[in-house]
C-alpha positions in Angstrom: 17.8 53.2 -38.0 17.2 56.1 -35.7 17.1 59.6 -37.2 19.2 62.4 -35.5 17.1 65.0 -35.6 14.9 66.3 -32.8 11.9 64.0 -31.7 9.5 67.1 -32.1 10.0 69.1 -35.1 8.3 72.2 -36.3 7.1 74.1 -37.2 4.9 71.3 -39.5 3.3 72.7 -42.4 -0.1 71.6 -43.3 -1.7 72.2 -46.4 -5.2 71.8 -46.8 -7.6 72.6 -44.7 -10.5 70.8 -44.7 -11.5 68.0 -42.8 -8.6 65.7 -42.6 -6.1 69.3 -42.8 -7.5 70.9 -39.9 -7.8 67.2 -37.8 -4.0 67.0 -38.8 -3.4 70.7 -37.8 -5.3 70.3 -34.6 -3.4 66.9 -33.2 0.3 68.4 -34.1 -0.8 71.8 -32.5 -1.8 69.9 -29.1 1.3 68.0 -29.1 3.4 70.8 -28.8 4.3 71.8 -32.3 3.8 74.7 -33.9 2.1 74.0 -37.1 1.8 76.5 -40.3 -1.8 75.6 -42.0 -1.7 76.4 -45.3 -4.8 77.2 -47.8 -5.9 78.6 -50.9 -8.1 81.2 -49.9 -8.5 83.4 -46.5 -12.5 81.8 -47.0 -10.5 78.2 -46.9 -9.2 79.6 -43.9 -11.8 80.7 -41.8 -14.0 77.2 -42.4 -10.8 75.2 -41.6 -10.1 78.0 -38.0 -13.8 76.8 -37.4 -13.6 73.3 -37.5 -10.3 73.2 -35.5 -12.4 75.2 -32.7 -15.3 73.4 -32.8 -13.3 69.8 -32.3 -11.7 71.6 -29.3 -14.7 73.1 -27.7 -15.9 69.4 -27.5 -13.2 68.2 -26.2 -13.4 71.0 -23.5 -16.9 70.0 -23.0 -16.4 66.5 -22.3 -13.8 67.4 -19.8 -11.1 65.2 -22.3 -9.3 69.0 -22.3 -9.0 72.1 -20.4 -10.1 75.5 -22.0 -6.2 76.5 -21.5 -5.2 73.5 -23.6 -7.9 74.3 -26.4 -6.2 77.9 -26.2 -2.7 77.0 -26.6 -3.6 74.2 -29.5 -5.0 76.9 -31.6 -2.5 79.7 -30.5 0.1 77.3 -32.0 -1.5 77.1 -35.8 -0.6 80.2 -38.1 -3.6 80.4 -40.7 -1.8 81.5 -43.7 -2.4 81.5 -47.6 1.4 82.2 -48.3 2.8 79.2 -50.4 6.7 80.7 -49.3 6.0 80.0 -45.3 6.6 76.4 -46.7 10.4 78.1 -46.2 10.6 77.6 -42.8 8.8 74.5 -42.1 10.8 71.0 -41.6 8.5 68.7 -42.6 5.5 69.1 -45.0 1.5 66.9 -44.8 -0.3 67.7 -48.1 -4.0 66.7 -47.2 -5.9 68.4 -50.2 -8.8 66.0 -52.2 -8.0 63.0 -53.4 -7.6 64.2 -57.1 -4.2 62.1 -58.2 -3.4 65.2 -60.9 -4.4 67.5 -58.1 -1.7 66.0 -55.5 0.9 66.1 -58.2 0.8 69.7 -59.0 0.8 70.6 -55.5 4.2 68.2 -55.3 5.4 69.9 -57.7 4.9 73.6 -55.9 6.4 72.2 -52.6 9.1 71.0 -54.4 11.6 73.6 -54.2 11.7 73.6 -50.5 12.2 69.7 -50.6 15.8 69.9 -49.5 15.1 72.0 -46.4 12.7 69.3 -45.3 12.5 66.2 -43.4 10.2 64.1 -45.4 7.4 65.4 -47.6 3.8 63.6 -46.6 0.7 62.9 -49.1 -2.5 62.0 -46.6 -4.2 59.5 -49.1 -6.4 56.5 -48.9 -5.9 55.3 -52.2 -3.5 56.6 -54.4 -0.4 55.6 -55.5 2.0 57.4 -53.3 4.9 56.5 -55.8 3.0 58.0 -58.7 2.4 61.0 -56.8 6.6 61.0 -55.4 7.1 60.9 -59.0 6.6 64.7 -59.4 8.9 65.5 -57.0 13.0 65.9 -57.9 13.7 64.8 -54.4 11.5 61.5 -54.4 13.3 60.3 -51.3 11.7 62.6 -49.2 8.5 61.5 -50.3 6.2 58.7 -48.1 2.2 58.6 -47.6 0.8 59.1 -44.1 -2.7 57.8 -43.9 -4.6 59.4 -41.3 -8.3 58.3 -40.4 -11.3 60.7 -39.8 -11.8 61.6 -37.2 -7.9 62.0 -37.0 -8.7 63.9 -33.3 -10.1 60.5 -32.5 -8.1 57.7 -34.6 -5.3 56.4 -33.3 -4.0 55.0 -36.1 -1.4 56.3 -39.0 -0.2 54.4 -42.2 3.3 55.3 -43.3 3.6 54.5 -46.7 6.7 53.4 -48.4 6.8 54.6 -51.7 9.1 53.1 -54.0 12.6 55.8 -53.2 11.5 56.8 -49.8 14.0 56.8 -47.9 14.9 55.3 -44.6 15.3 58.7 -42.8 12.5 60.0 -44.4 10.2 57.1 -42.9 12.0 57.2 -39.5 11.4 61.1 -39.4 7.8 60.7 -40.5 7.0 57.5 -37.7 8.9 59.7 -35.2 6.3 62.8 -35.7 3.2 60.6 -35.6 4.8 58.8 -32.6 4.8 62.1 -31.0 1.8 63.2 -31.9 0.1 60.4 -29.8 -0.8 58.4 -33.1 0.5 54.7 -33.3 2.2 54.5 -36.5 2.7 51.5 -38.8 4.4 50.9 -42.2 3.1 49.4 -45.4 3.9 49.5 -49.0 2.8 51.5 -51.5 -0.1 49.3 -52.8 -4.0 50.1 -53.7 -5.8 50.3 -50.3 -2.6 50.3 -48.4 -3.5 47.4 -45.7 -6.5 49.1 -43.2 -8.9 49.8 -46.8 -7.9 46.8 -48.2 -9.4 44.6 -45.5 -12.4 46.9 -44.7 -13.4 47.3 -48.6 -13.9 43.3 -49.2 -16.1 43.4 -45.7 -18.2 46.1 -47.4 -19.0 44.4 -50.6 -19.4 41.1 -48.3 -22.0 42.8 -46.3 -23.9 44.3 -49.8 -24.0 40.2 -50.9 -25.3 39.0 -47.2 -28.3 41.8 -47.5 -29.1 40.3 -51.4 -29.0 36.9 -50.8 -31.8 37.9 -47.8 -29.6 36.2 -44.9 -30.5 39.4 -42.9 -32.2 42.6 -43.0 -29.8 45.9 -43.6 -30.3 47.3 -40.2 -29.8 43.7 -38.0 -26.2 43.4 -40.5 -25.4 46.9 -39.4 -26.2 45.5 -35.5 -24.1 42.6 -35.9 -21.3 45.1 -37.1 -21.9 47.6 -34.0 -22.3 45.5 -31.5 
C-alpha cells in the first residue's frame, strides 16, 4: 500500500545526538530535509554539531562532496534542546542508548505529539521494539529503524515491525529511508532483528576456530577482510 503523503517529509526530528543521532541528522539533512536535532544539554549539542562537521569535512576532502553541499547539510539541522519543537516535526527517530527503560520514558515524552506524526522510530540493535511501542497510546505509529554505524556510510536500514505498527506507518518510514539514499528492508520484531542475528553466531564461530587452534587471531581476522 502506498502512503499519500509527500515522498520527502520534514522537518524530521532527531533526538539524540551522539553517534548514530548526528549520522542520522547528517544523512536526512543532505537529502534535502530539514531536520530538528534534538538533545538534553546545549553541551550534547555542541559534541553532536562537531561530529556532523567533521563527517562532512571528510567527505569534502575526499572530493565525495562539495564544501557548498557540506554547508547546506548543516544549514538544514536546527540544534535545539526544546522537547515542544517535536510540535512541528512529522515524523520522529529516537536514537538515544540502548537502555530499554531509557527508550520507554522518552516514548512516553514524545507521546503527545504522536498523532501529528507519521510514524514514530526507535534506532535499536537489540531491543524489543514492541516492548518499547508499548509505552506509547498510539502504538501504531510505532516501528524500529535499524541504522548501522557509520550511518553516513551504510547503506542499509531495518524497518522493524512491531507487533501494532501499522501499514502506513511502515510505508512512511521505508519511504523516508528510501529517500534518504538508504535501501530499506522489513523484518519482525525479533532479538537481533535479521543483520545481528547472522553476524552474532559468526562471532562466537570465530571465538571457537581461534580455541580449538585452527588459526591464529590475526590470519582469522585476514580470512574475514579479505
Amino acid at each position: 500500500m502506498k502512503s499519500e503523503r509527500a515522498a520527502v517529509p520534514g522537518p524530521v526530528a532527531v533526538i539524540g545526538s551522539g553517534t548514530m543521532g548526528s549520522g542520522i541528522a547528517q544523512v536526512v539533512a543532505a537529502s534535502g530535509i530539514n531536520v530538528l536535532l534534538i538533545d538534553r544539554t546545549e553541551a550534547d549539542l555542541r559534541r553532536g554539531r562537531s561530529t556532523i562537521e567533521a563527517s562532512l569535512d571528510r567527505l569534502v576532502s575526499k572530493e565525495t562532496i562539495s564544501r557548498s553541499d557540506a554547508d547546506q547539510t548543516l544549514s538544514r539541522i536546527e540544534f535545539t534542546v526544546e522537547f515542544d519543537s517535536l510540535a512541528r516535526a512529522t515524523s520522529v527517530i529516537e536514537a538515544v542508548f540502548e537502555d530499554l527503560s531509557v527508550k520507554k520514558q522518552l516514548i512516553e515524552q514524545i507521546d503527545p505529539h504522536v498523532e501529528s506524526l507519521q510514524f514514530l522510530a526507535t534506532n535499536t540493535s537489540s531491543l524489543s521494539v514492541t516492548e518499547i511501542a508499548a509505552s506509547s497510546a498510539s502504538p501504531s505509529k510505532v516501528l524500529g529503524m535499524h541504522f548501522f554505524n557509520p550511518v553516513p556510510v551504510l547503506p542499509l536500514v531495518e524497518i522493524v515491525r512491531a507487533s501494532k505498527t501499522s501499514e502506513t506507518a511502515l510505508e512512511a518510514a521505508r519511504e523516508l529511508a528510501e529517500t534518504i539514499g538508504k535501501t530499506p528492508v522489513f523484518v519482525n520484531d525479533s532479538p537481533g532483528f535479521v543483520a545481528n542475528r547472522l553476524l552474532i553466531p559468526m562471532i562466537n564461530e570465530a571465538v571457537c576456530v581461534l580455541e580449538a587452534g585452527v588459526a591464529e587471531r590475526d590470519d582469522i581476522d585476514t580470512i574475514m577482510k579479505l
